[in-house]
N, C-alpha and C positions, 0 to 999 in steps of 0.2 A: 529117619522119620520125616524129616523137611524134605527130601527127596519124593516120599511117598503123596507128601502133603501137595506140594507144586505138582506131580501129577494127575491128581484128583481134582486138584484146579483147574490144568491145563484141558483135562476130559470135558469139565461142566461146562467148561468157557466154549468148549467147542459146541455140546449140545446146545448149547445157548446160542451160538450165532445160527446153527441150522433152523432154530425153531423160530428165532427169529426173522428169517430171512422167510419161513413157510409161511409167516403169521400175513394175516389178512391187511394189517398195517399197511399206512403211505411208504412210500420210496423212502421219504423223508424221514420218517420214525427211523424205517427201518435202519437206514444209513448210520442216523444218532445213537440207536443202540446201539449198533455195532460197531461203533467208536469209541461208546463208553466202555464197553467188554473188553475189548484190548487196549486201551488206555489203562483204564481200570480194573483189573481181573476180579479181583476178590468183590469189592465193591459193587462194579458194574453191575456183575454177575447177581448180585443180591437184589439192588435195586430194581433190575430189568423184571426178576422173580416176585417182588412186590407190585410195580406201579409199573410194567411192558403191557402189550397185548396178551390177555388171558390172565391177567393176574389176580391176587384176592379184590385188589381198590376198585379195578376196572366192573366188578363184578356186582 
């Protein structure tokens, strides 16, 4: 199950630095997100999902 779970991670982490790299975003955001995403996987990953470019807050 933890096997399955870290891949599912590893997946979203990765959707997540693509979409953020496409996002409209400064260089700079961009850079920070995706420091926080691998830094921070599970967290990043949620935050970025919250309060990144395109999120519920930004909206």
């Amino acid at each position: 199950m933890g096997k399955i779970l870290s891949l599912i991670i590893l997946v979203l982490d990765i959707l997540a630095i693509i979409k953020i790299v496409q996002s409209g975003a400064s260089t700079g955001e961009k850079v920070l997100w995706v420091i926080l995403v691998l830094v921070l996987p599970v967290v990043g990953l949620i935050l970025w999902a919250l309060l990144g470019p395109g999120g519920p807050a930004k909206k």
